[in-house]
C-alpha positions in Angstrom: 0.0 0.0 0.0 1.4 3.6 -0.8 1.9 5.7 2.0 2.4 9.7 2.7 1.9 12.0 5.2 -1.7 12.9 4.6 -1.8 16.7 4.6 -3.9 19.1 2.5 -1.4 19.7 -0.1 -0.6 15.8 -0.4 -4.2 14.8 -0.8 -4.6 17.7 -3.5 -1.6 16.0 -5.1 -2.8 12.3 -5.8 -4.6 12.0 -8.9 -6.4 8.5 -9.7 -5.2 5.8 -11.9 -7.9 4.0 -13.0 -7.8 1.4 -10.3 -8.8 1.7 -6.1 -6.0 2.8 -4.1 -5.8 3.6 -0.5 -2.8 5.9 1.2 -1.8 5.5 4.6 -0.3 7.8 7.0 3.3 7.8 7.8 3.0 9.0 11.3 0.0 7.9 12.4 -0.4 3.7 12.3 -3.6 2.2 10.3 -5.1 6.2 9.5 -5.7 6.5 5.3 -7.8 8.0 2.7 -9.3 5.0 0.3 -9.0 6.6 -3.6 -11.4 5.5 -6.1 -11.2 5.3 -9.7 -13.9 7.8 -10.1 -11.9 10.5 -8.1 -14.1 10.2 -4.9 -11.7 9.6 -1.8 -13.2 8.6 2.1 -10.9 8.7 4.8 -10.8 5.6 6.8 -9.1 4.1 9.9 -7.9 0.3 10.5 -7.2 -1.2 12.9 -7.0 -4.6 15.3 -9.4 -5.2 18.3 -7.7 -5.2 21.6 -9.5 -8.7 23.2 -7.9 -10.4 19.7 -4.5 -9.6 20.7 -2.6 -10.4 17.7 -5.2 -13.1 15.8 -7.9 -10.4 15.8 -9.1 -9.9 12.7 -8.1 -6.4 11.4 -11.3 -4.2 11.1 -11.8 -0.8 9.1 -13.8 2.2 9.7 -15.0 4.6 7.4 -14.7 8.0 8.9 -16.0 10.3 6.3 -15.8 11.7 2.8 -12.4 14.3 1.5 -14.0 17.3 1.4 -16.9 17.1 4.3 -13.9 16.5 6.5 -10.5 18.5 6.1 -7.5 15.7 6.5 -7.0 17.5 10.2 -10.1 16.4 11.2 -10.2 13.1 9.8 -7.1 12.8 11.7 -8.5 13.6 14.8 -11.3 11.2 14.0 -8.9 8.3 13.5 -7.6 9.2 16.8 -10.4 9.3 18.8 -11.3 5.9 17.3 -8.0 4.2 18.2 -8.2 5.6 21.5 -11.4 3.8 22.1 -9.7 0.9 20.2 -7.4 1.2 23.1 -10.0 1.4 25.9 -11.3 -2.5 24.7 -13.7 -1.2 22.6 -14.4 -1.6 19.0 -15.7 1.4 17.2 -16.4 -0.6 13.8 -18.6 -2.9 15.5 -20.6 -0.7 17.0 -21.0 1.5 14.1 -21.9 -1.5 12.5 -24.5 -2.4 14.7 -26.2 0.9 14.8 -26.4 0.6 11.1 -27.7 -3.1 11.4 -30.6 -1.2 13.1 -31.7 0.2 10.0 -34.7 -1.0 7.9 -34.1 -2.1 4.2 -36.6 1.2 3.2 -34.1 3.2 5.3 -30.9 1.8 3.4 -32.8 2.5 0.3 -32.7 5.9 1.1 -29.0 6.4 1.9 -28.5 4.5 -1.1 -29.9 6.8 -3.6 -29.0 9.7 -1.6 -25.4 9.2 -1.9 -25.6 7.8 -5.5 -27.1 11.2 -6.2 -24.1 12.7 -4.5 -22.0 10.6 -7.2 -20.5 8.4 -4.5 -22.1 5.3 -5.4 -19.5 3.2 -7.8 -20.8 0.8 -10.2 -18.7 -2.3 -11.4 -17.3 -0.6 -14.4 -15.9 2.0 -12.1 -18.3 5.1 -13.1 -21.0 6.9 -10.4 -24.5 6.3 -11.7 -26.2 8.1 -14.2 -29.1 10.4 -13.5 -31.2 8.3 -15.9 -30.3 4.8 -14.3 -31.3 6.3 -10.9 -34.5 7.0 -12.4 -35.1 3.4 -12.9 -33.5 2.7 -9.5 -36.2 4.9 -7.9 -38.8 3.1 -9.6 -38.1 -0.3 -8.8 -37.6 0.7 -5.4 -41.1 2.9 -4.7 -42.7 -0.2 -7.2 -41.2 -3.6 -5.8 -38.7 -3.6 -3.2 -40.0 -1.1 -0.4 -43.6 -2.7 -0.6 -42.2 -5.9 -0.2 -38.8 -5.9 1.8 -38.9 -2.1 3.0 -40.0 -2.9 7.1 -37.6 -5.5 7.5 -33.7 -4.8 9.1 -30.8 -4.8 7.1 -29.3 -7.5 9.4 -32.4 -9.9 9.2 -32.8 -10.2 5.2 -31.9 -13.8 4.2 -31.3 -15.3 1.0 -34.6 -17.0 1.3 -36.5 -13.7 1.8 -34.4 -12.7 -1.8 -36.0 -15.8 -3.2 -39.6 -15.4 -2.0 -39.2 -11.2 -3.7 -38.0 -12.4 -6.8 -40.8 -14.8 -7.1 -43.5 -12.6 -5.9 -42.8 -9.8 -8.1 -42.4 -12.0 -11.2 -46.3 -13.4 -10.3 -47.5 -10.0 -10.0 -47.7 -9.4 -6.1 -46.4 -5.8 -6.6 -48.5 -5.1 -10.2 -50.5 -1.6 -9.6 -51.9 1.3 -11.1 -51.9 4.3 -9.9 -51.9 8.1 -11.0 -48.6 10.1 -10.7 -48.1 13.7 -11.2 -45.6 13.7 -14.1 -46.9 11.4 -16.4 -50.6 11.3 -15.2 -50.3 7.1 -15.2 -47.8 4.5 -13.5 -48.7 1.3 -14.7 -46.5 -1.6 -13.0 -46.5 -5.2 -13.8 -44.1 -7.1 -12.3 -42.8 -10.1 -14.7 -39.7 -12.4 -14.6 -37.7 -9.8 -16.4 -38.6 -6.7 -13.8 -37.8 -9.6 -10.8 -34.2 -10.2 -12.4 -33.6 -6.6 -12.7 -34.6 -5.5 -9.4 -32.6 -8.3 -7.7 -29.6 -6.8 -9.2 -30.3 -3.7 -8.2 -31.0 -5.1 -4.2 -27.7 -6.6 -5.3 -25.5 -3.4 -5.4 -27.6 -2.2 -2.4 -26.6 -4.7 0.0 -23.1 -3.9 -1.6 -23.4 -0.8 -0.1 -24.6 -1.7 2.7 -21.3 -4.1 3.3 -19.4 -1.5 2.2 -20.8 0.7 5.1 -20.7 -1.7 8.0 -24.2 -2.6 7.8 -23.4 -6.4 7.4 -20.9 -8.7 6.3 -22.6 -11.0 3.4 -24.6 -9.9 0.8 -28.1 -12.0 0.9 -28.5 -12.0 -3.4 -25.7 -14.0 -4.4 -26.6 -17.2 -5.0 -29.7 -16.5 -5.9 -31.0 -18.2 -9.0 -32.8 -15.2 -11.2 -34.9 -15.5 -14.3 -33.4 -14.4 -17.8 -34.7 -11.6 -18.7 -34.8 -12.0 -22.6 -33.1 -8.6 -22.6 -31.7 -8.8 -26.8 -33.1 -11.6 -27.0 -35.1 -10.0 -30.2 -33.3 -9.2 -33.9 -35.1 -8.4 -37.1 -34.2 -10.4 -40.1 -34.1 -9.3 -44.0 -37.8 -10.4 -44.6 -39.1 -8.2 -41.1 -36.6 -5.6 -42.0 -38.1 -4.8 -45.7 -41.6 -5.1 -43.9 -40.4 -2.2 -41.6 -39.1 -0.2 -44.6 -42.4 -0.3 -46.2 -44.3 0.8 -43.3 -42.2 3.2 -42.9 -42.2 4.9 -46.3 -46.3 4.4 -45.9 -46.2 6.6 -43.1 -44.3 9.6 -44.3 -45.8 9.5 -47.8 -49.7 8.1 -47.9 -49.9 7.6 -44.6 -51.1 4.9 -41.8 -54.9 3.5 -40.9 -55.8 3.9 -37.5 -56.9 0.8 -36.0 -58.4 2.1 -33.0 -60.4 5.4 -31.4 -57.8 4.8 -28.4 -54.7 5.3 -31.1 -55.0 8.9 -31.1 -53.6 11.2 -28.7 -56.4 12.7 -26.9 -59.1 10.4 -28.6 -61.6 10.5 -26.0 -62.2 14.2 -26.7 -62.7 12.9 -30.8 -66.0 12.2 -33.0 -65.3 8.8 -34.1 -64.2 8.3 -37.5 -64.3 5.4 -40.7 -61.9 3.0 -39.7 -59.7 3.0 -43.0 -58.6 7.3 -41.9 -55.3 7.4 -42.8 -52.6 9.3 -41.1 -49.3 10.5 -42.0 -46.7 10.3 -39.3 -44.3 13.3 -38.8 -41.1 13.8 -41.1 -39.0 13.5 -37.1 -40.3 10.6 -35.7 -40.0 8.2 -38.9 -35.9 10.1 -39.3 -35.4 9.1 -35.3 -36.8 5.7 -36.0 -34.4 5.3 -39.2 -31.7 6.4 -37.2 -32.6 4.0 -34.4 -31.8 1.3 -37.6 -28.8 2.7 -39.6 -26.6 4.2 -35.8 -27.5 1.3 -33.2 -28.3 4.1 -30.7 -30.4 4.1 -28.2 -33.6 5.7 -28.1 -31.9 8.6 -25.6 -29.5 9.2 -27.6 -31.4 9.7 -30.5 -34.3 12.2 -29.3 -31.6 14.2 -26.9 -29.3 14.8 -30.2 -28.9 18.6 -31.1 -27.7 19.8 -34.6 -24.1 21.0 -32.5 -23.3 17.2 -31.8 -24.1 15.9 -36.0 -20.5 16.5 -38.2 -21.6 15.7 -41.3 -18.2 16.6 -42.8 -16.4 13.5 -41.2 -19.8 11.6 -40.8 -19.7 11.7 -36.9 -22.2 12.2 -34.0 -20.4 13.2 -31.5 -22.7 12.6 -28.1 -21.4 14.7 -24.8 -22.8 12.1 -22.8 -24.2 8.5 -22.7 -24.3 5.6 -20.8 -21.3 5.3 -20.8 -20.1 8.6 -21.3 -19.3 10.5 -24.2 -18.5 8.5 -27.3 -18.6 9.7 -30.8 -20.9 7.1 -33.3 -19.5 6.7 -36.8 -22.1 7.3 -39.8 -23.0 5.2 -42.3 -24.0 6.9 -45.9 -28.2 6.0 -45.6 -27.6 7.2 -41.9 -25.8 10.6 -42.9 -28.7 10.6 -45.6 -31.6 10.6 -43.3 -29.7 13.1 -40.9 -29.2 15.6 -43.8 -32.9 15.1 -45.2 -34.6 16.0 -41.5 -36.5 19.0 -41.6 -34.5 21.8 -39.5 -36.9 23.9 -37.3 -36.3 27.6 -36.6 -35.3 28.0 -33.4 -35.0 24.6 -32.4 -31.5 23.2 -31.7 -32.7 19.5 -31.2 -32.6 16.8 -34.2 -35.9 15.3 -33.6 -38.3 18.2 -32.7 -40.8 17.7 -30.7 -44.3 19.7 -30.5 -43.2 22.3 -28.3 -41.2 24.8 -29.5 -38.2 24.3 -28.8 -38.1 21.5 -27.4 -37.0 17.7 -28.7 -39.7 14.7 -29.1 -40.5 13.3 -25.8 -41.2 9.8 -26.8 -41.9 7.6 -29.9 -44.5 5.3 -28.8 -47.5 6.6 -30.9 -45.9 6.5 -34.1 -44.1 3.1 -33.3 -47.2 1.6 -32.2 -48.6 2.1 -36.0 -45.8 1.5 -37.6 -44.9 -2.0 -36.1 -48.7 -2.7 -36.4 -48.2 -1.7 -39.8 -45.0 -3.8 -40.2 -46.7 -6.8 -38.6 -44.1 -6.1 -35.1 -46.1 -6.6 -32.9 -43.6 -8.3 -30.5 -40.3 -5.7 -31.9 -39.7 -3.0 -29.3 -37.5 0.1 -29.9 -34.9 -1.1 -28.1 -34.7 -4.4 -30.6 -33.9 -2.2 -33.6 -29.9 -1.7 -31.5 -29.8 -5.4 -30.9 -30.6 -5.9 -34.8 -27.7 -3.3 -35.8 -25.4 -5.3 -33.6 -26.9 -8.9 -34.7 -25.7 -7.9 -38.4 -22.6 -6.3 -37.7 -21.6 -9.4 -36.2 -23.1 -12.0 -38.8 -20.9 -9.6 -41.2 -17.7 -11.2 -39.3 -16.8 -7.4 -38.7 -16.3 -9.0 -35.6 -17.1 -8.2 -31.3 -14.7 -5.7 -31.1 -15.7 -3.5 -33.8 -19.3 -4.1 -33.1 -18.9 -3.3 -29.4 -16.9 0.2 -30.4 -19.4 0.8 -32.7 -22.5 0.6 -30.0 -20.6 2.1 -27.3 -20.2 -0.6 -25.0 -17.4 -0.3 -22.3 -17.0 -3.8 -21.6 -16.5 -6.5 -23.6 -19.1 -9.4 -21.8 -22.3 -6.5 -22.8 -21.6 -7.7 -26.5 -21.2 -11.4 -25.8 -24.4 -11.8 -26.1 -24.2 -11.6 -30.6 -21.1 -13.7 -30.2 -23.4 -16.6 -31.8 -23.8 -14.4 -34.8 -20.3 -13.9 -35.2 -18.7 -15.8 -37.6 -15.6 -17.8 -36.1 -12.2 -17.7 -37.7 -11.5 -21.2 -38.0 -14.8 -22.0 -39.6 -14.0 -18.9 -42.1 -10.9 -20.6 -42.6 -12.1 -24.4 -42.9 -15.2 -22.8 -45.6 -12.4 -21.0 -47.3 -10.2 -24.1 -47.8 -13.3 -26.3 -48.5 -14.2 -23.7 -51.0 -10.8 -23.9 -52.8 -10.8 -28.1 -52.8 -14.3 -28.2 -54.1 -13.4 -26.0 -57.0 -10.7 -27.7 -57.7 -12.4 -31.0 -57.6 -15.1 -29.4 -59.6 -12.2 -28.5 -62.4 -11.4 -32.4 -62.2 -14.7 -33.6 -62.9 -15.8 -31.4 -65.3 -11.7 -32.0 -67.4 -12.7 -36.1 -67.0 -16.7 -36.2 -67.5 -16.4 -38.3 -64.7 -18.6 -37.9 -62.0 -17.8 -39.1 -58.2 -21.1 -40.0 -56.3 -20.0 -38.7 -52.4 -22.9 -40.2 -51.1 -22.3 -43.4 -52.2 -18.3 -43.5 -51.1 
């Protein structure tokens, strides 16, 4: 472990490299400040309880965060603490246990708190993005507090992980209710929602070990669904369906199926079922872009003019989910991009209704299109998993197909590897190829013909 004298101008000084590192001070014993990759640094204090003598197992306690405390009063923290240490008692362990105390619906709270304070690290090593604790907050308000929220941290089994995972998967947290935003919050539970939310109580109870709240972490081992995330690609016949229901709905038009297909129908006099409708110039580009980029849908509706280089054929995104990444353009996509309608006034790509402002959503016009397109089962998200499928049935390759989706680890674009066509079996076709073709040549120089079959 590196160690320093842990002063204002030496903490000022370390910079981080990519991996966790913790400093300890060089006068006083088993006081340090724990740097992660992200930046964030929490000073700390270890040390071994007195009653252990020297086969006590050495315990560590997290004093506070660099920058709530000044590295003079962490150090007087770490004193204080090794003073009681000194005294017979065990600072850690009672820490612990006052944490212990809490109930899952409390931890919850801390949770989100401090990953809204960015110091909440995920496994790649980046703090949580303000739209992925907007799905955290959901499942949490939705599935977990309902279900596991009254219980204490210390009490929660791997059984009672079990019995969650199954209840929400059969519905037991499926409601409706009215929400201020959106008007509507419509939760249904499902094997795939059961999987995610698991993982999510996962990193909680990471936390929570990571805070002294308990030592094991109740999800692992748990047996979870599969979620049948990208589990969904469009081949060439569904693709040229989708193409025609596009060009339908930009040029003559889509029926509308139903009086509940159109935004604010209740309010409508009905009308002949085969009224046609001709969906807007931005929502068929953002849904061609969806296609030809592998974006997601995010990505797509948040794009503003300043971030599209048509010169080198770039978008070049300030921020995603995993950070900013520039996505190379193909031709059609550069095409669609410079055939989009610019609005006066409006810097966003896909423009919305509101002036100003960029499209909110696409589910209307997807809905009719996919009906259209005979899609029922083909959500949005499916068109990124069908960019990827084809990349990698091209043999471009998992590399190039992950760099090309923006993934930051390797394992998120395992999941085409079946598509991807393996070297050796390029090779063994290639040499086939040649010896068939040659054997052809024979044949065809001898009129002789060799029944395989037979031999």
């Amino acid at each position: 472990m590196p160690t320093a004298k842990l002063t204002k101008r030496t903490v000022d000084g370390l910079q981080p490299d990519g991996k966790r590192a913790i400093w300890f001070d060089t006068d006083l014993k088993g006081f340090g400040l724990k740097v992660e990759p992200s930046g964030v640094m929490t000073w700390i204090v270890e040390y071994r309880a007195v009653t252990g003598g020297r086969d006590a197992k050495k315990r560590r306690l997290t004093l506070g965060k660099h920058g709530a405390l000044t590295p003079e009063e962490a150090r007087q923290l770490a004193k204080d603490a090794l003073a009681k240490v000194h005294a017979g008692e065990d600072p850690a362990a009672a820490k612990a246990e006052r944490k212990a105390a809490k109930t899952v619906a409390e931890l919850c709270d801390d949770y989100l708190a401090d990953a809204a304070r960015g110091n909440v690290i995920t496994k790649r090593g980046a703090v949580k993005k303000a739209s992925t604790l907007v799905s955290d907050r959901g499942r949490i308000a939705r599935h977990i507090k309902p279900l596991l929220g009254n219980k204490l941290v210390r009490d929660v089994t791997r059984s009672d992980i079990d019995r969650f995972l199954r209840d929400v998967a059969n519905g037991k947290t499926a409601t409706d209710v009215k929400t201020k935003k959106r008007g509507r919050a419509i939760v249904t539970g499902g094997k795939g929602t059961a999987t995610r939310t698991v993982r999510l109580l996962g990193g909680i109870f990471s936390y929570a070990i990571e805070h002294g709240m308990r030592a094991d972490n109740p999800t692992h081992g748990v047996r979870k669904y599969a979620d049948g995330q990208g589990a969904r690609f469009l081949n060439t016949d569904e693709l040229q369906r989708l193409g025609q229901a596009l060009k339908e709905a930009e040029t003559i038009g889509l029926p509308w199926q139903t009086q509940d297909d159109r935004p604010g129908a209740k309010h409508l006099p009905k009308h002949p079922e085969n009224r046609r409708t001709i969906v807007s110039a931005h929502a068929t580009a953002a849904i061609r872009l969806l296609i030809l980029t592998g974006c997601r849908l995010g990505e797509i509706l948040s794009l503003q003019w300043r971030h599209v280089d048509i010169e080198r054929g770039l978008l070049l995104l300030p921020d995603s989910k995993t950070g900013a990444k520039p996505v190379v353009l193909s031709a059609p996509a550069l095409e669609v991009l410079v055939n989009i309608p610019r609005i006066e006034g409006c810097d966003y790509v896909i423009a919305g209704e509101r002036p100003g402002q960029p499209r909110s959503d696409l589910k209307r016009p997807w809905a009719m299109i996919r009906r259209a397109a005979e899609l029922d089962d083909v959500r949005l998200h499916d068109l990124r998993h069908t960019y990827a499928s084809h990349g990698a049935a091209a043999g471009m390759g998992l590399t190039i197909v992950g760099r090309l989706l923006g993934h930051a680890d390797v394992k998120t674009t395992n999941r085409y590897s079946h598509f991807d066509a393996d070297p050796l079996r390029r090779a063994a076709n290639a040499i086939g190829g040649a010896l068939n073709a040659a054997l052809d040549r024979s044949q065809a120089e001898t009129g002789k013909v060799i029944s395989l079959n037979k031999a």
